[in-house]
C-alpha positions in Angstrom: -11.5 27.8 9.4 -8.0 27.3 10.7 -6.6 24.6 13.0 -2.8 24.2 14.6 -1.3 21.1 15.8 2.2 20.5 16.4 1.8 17.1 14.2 -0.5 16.3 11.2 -0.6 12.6 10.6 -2.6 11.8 7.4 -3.6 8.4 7.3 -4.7 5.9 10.3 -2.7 2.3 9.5 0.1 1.1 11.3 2.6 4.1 9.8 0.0 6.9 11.2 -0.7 5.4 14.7 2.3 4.3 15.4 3.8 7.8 14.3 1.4 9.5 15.9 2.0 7.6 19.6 5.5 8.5 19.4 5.0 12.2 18.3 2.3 12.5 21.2 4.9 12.1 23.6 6.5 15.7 22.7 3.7 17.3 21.5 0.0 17.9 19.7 -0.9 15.6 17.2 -4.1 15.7 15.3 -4.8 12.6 13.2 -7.0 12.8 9.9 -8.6 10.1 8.4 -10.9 9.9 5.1 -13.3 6.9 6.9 -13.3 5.5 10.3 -9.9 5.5 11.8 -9.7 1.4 11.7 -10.6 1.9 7.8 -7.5 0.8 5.4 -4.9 -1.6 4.0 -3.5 -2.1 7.5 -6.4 -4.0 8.8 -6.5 -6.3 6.0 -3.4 -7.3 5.8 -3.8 -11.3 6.5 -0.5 -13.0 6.6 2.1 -10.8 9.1 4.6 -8.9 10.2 8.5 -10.0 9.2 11.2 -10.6 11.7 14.1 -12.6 12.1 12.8 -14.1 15.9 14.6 -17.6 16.1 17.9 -19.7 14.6 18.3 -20.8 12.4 17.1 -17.6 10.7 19.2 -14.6 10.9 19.3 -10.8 9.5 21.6 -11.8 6.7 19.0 -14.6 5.2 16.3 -12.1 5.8 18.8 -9.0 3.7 19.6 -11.9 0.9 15.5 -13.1 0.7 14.6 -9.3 0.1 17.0 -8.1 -1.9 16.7 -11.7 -4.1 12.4 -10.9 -4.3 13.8 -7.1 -5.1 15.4 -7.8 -8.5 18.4 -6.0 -8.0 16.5 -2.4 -7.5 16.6 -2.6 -3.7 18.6 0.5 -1.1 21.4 -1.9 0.4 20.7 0.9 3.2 17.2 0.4 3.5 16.9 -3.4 3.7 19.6 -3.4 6.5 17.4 -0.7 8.6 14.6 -2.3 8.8 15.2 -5.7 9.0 18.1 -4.9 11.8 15.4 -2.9 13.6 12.7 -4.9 13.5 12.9 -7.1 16.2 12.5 -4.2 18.3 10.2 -2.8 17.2 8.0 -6.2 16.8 9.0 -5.8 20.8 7.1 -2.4 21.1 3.9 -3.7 19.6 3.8 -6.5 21.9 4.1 -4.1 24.7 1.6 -2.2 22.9 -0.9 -4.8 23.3 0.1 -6.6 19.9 -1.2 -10.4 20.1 0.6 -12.7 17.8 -0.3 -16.8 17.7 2.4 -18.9 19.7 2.5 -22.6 19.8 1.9 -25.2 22.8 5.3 -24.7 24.0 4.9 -20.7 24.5 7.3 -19.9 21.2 5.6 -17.7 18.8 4.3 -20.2 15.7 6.2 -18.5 12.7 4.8 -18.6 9.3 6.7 -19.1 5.9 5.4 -16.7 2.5 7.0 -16.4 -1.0 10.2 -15.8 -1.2 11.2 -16.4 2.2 14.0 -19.1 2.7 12.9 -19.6 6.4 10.1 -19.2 9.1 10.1 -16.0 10.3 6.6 -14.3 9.9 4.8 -13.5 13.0 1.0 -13.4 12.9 -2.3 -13.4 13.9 -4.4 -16.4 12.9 -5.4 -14.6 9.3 -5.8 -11.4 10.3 -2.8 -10.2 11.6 -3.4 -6.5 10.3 -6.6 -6.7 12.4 -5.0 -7.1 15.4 -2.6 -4.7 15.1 -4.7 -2.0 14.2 -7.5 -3.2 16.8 -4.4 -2.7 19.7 -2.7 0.6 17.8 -6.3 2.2 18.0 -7.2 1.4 21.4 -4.0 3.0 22.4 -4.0 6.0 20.3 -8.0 6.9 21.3 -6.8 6.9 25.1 -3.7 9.1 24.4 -4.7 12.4 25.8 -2.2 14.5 23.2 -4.2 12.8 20.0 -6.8 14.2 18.4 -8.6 12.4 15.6 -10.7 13.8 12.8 -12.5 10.5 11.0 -14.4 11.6 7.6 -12.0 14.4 6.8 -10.4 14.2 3.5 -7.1 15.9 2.5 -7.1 17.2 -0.4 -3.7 19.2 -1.1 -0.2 20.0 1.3 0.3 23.5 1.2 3.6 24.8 0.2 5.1 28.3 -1.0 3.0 27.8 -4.0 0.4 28.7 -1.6 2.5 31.5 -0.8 2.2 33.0 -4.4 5.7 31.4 -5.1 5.8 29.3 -8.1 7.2 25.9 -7.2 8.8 23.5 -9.6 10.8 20.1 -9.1 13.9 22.0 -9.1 12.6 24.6 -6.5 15.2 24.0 -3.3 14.3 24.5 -0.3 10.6 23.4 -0.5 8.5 23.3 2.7 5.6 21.7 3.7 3.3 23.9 6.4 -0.1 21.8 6.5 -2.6 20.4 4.1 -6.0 21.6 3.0 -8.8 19.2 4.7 -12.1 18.6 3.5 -14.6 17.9 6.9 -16.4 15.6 4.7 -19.8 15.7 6.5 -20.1 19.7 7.1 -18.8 20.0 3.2 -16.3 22.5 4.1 -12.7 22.9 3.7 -10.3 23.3 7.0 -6.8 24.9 6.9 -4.5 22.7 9.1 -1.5 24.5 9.7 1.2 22.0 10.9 4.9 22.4 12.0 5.5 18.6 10.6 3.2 16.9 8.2 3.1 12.9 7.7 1.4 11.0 4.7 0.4 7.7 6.1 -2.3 7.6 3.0 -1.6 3.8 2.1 -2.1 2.4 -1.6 -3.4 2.9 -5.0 -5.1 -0.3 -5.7 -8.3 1.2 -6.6 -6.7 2.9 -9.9 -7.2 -1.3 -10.7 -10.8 -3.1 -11.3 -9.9 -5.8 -9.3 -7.8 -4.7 -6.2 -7.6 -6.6 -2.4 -7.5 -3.2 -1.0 -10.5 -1.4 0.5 -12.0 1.9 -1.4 -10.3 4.3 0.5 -7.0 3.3 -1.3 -6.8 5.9 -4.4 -3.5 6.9 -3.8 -3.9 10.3 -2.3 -0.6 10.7 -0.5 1.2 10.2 -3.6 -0.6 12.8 -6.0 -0.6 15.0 -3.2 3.1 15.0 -3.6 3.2 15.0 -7.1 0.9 18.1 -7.3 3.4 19.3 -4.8 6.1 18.9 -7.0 7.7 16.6 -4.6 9.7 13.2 -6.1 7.9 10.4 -6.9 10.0 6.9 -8.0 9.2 3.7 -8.8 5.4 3.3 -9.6 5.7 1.0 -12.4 6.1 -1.5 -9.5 2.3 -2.5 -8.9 2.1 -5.8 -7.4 -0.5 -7.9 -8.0 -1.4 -10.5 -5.0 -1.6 -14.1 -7.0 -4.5 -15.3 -4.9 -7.1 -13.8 -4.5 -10.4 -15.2 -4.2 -12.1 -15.6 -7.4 -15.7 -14.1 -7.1 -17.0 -11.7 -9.7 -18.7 -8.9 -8.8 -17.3 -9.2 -5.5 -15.2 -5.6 -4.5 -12.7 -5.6 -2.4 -11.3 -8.7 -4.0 -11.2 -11.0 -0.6 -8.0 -11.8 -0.2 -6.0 -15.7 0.1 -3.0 -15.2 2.3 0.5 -16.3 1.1 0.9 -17.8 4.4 -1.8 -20.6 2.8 0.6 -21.6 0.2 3.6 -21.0 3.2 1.3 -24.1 4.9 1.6 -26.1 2.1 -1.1 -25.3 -0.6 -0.4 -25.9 -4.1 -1.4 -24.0 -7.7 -3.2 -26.1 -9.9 -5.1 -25.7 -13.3 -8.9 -26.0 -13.7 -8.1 -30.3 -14.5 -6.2 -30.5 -11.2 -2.3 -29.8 -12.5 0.4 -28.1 -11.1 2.1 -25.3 -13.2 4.3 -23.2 -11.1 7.7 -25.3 -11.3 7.5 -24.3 -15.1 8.4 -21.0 -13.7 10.4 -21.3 -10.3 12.1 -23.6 -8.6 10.1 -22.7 -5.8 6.9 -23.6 -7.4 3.9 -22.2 -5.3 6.1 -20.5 -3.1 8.1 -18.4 -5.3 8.0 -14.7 -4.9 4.8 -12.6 -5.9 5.8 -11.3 -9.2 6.8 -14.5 -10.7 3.8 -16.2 -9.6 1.3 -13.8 -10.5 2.9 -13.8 -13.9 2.6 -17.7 -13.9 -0.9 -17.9 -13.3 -1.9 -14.7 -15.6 0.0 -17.0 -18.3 -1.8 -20.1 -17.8 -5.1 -18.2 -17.9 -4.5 -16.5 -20.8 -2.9 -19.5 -22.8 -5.3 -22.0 -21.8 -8.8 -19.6 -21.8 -9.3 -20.2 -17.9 -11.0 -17.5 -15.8 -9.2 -18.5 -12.6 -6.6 -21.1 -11.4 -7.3 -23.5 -8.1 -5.3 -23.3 -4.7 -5.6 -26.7 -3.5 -5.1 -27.5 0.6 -7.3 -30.0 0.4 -4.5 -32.4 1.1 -3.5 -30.9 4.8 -5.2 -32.0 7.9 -9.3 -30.1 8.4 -8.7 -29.1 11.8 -5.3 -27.5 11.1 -6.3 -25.3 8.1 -9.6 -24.2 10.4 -7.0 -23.2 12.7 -4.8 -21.4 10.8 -7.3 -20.0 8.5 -10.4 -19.4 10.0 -11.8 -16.0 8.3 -10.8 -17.9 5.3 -12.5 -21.1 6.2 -15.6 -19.0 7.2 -15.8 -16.4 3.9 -14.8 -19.5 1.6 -17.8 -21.6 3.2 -20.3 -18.6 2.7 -19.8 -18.9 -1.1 -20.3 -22.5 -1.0 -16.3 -23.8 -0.6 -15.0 -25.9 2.3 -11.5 -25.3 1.8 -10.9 -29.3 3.6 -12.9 -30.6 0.7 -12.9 -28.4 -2.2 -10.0 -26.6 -4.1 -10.4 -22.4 -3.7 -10.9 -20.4 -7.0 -8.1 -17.5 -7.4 -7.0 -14.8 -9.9 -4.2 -12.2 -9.6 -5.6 -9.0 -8.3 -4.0 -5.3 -7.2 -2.5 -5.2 -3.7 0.6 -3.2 -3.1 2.8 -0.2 -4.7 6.0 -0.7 -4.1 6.8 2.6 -5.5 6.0 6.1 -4.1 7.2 9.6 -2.6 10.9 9.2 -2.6 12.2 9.4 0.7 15.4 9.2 3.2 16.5 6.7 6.4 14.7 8.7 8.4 11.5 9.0 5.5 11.4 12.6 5.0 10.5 13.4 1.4 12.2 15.6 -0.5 10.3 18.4 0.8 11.1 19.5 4.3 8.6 19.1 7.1 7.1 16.3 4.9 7.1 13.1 5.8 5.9 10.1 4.0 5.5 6.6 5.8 4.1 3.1 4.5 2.6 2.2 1.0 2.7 6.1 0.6 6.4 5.9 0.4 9.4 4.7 -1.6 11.9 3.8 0.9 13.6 1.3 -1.6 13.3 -1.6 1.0 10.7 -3.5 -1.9 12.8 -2.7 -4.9 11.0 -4.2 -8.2 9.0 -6.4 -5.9 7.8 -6.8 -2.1 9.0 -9.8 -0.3 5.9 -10.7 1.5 4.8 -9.3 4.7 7.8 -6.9 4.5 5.3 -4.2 4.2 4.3 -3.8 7.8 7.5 -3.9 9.5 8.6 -0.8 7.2 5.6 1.3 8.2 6.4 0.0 11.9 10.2 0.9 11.2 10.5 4.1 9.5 7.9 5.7 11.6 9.9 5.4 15.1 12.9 6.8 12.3 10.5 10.1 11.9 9.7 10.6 14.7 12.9 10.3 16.0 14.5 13.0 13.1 11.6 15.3 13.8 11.0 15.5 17.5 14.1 17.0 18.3 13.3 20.0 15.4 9.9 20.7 16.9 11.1 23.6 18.8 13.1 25.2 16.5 10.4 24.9 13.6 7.1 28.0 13.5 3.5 27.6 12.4 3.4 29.6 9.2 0.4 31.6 8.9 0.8 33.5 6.1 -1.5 30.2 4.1 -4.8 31.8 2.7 -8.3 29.5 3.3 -9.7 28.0 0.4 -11.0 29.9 -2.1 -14.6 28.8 -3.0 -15.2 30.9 -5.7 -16.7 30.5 -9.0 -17.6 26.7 -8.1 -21.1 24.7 -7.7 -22.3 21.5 -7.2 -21.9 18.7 -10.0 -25.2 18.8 -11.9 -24.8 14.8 -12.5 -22.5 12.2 -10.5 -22.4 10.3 -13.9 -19.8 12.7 -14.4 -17.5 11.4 -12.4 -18.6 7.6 -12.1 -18.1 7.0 -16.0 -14.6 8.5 -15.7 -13.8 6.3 -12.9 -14.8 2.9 -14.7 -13.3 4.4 -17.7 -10.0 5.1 -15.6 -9.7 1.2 -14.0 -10.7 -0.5 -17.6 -7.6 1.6 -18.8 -5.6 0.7 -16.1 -6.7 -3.0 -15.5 -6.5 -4.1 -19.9 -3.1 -1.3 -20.7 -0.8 -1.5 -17.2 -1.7 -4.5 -15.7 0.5 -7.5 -14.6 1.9 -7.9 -18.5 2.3 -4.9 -20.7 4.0 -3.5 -23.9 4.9 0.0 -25.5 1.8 0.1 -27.4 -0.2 -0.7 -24.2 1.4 2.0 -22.1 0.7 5.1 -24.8 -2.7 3.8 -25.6 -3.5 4.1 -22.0 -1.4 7.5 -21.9 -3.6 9.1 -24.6 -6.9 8.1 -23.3 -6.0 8.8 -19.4 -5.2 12.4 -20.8 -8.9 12.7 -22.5 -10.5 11.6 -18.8 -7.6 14.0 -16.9 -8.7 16.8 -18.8 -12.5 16.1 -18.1 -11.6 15.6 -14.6 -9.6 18.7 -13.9 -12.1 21.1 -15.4 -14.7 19.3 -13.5 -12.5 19.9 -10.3 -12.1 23.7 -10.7 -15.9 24.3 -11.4 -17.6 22.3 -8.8 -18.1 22.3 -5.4 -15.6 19.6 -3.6 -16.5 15.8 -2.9 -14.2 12.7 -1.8 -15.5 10.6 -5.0 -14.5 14.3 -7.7 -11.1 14.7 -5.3 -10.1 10.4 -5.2 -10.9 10.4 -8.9 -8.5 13.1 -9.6 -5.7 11.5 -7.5 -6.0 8.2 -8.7 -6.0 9.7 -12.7 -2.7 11.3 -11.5 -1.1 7.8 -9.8 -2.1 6.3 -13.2 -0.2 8.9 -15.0 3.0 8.3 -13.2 2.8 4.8 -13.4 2.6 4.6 -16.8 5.0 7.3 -17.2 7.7 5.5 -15.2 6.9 2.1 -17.0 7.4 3.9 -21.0 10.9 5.2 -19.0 11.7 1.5 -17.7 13.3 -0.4 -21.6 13.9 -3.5 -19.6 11.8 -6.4 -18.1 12.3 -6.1 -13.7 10.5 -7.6 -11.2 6.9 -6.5 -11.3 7.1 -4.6 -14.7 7.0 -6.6 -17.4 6.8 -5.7 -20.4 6.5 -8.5 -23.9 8.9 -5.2 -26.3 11.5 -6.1 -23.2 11.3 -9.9 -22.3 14.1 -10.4 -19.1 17.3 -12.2 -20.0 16.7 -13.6 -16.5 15.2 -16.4 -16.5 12.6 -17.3 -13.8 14.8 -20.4 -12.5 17.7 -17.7 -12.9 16.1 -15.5 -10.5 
């Protein structure tokens, strides 16, 4: 079965919608999303949404703080675009219907994360990704040129491969025309020929036993590329949140905003010390990667399963106020955050690598687009300053749509793409089949390529990856298509190129670190 649309956005977070509102304005846009459309990294995002709003902040502190969290591997370019741009765009989700907290006076109350030498984060008690998706969403359902599928799963991007031409890296000229789309509830594959395609697919955190992101983020967007043959960079840059609650068994890993430690919480060990000025100036505060690192260090010197956050010392009814889905989860597992210190452990949260794109994040294959955690815009560089991440997916999708608007009438549906081919395939005589090869995949992930790592790490988890890719693939071309077969099979190809990219990377940066490569910078240094 074939379907035409002018747009195909991929993905319903903050990328996707607002994408897709823009687009609608010019033409059809049909939206396709693997859960319901509210269901991703978007609206879990806790802390906020960066912009330089009052003095004395200004874009240069804002440029210096990201490309200082960046470790030297951030696009000059990239930082300037969006943190030039997005007051303006902060402006069109207001108008939007965007609520973000203000204080008595009518200013908006700005939060301070790691890493950031001033207030500038706008947000949303503690769930600012809520709100922004709950106001996208309303918007987007009333828009009369939108279409959304929910429970369809893409499964490929169809390219002159599927033209009989045989594609590599160095093919020029590669095109994107649409994407193969499983309806996951009638179990049958759609062809969705598109004249511009957009990944909005979010993260990978689910390659990782312990992740804050929710189960639909296996990294499809990214080994849809890769399959693709479109360029991938940077995925040795996983960044592991330092807070997040401590509850085994618990999955999504509920997460403890940065914007806590912003308000004045502090890292202490199991008997009530501090730790983190032995490795930043900064102390709780510092940026992500330093302070995961210090708190997987003091677990795995001292034995401990988890570290404390202590805000115990702040005033009750402010931290309620502040933090009141936190107050309220913490309290349902038996912790008042006014009395009692919070348990927390590093766990997965962002990729600051992915498909390689431009200024105006188009990938390096034409009519592809790729927007948000799907992308590597080099904003992040080696590690996200915090609650950059949704002003770039706010910021380089008004930059796509404006590049590709103006092409839509000069670009043709190409409807030379064959329909799926169903042959020689059956349904999987046992899910254990796939189940096993996903736990096996996170273990190898989580104990090989996790916050520290070393040669030997990386090409044990290399060589036993391949065993479960193999497995997997064969699996894939004999049975009848499923989300769980196709996510396992994207994820086992994000874990390849992140280890891949880490055995390439013979130094210590930001969020790779490796014990073969110890950083001649030193924490204070940095």
């Amino acid at each position: 079965m074939n379907r035409e649309t002018d747009f195909l956005v991929i993905g319903s977070g903050i990328a996707g919608l607002t994408f897709a509102l823009k687009a609608a304005e010019h033409g059809r846009v049909l939206i396709v999303t693997k859960s319901n459309i509210s269901e991703g990294n978007t609206n879990y995002a806790q802390g906020g949404i960066c912009s330089v709003t009052y003095e004395p902040d200004n874009f240069e502190k804002h440029i210096q703080d990201t490309l200082v969290c960046g470790a030297g591997e951030c696009d000059l370019d990239a930082v300037e675009l969006v943190v030039r741009r997005a007051p303006e765009l902060i402006k069109q989700l207001i108008n939007w219907g965007v609520k973000f907290d203000k204080d008595q006076n009518g200013r908006y109350e700005l939060a301070r994360e790691g890493g950031h030498t001033e207030y500038r984060i706008l947000h949303h008690k503690d769930n600012t990704g809520y709100e922004i998706e709950r106001a996208l969403v309303r918007k987007v359902k009333k828009h009369p040129n939108i279409e959304i599928l929910e429970h369809h799963f893409a499964v490929e991007v169809l390219t002159q491969h599927h033209l009989g031409m045989l594609v590599k890296k160095s093919t020029p000229d590669k095109e994107c025309y649409g994407a193969y789309v499983l309806d996951l509830k009638k179990k049958r594959i759609l062809t969705i020929l598109s004249k511009f395609t957009i990944l909005a697919t979010g993260g990978v955190g689910n390659i990782y036993h312990t992740t804050t992101n929710p189960s639909v983020a296996t990294g499809d967007g990214v080994a849809m590329v890769h399959r693709a043959k479109g360029t991938i960079e940077n995925m040795e840059y996983i960044q592991f949140h330092p807070t997040a609650l401590y509850n085994p068994g618990e999955r999504p890993s509920f997460l403890i905003t940065e914007a806590m430690r912003g308000f004045g919480a502090i890292l202490k060990t199991p008997d009530g010390n501090e730790f983190m000025q032995k490795y930043h100036p900064m102390g709780s505060i510092a940026p992500r990667d330093i302070t995961a690192r210090g708190i997987d260090n003091e677990m795995k010197t001292y034995g401990y399963d988890y570290v404390y956050l202590d805000v115990t010392h702040k005033d009750p009814k402010d931290i309620i106020s502040h933090f009141p889905n936190i107050y309220e989860k913490c309290l349902s597992e038996g912790i008042d955050i006014t009395k009692d210190m919070i348990p927390v452990a590093p766990a997965a949260h962002y990729s600051c690598g992915g498909v390689k794109v431009d200024l105006n994040g188009l990938t390096s294959i034409n009519r592809l687009y790729a927007l948000g955690e799907t992308s590597y815009t080099g904003l992040h560089g080696a590690n996200r300053l915090a609650s950059n991440s949704l002003i770039e997916a706010a910021v380089y999708a008004d930059q796509a749509a404006k590049h590709s608007i103006p092409m839509l009438d000069k670009v043709e549906l190409q409807y030379n793409i064959p329909g799926w081919d169903y042959g020689g395939t059956s349904h999987p005589e046992e899910m254990v089949l796939i189940t096993q090869n996903y736990k096996e995949m996170q273990q190898i992930m989580s104990n090989y390529v996790g916050i520290v790592r070393s040669d030997l790490r990386l090409e044990r988890a290399l060589k036993r990856l391949a065993i479960i890719f193999e497995e997997t693939e064969q699996l894939y071309l004999t049975s009848t298509l499923s989300q769980s077969l196709c996510e396992l099979r994207n994820m086992i190809a994000v874990g390849y190129l992140i280890i891949r990219q880490a055995q390439l990377k013979k130094e210590s940066v930001g969020l790779h670190y490796s014990i073969d490569y110890p950083s001649t910078i030193t924490a204070k240094e940095f």
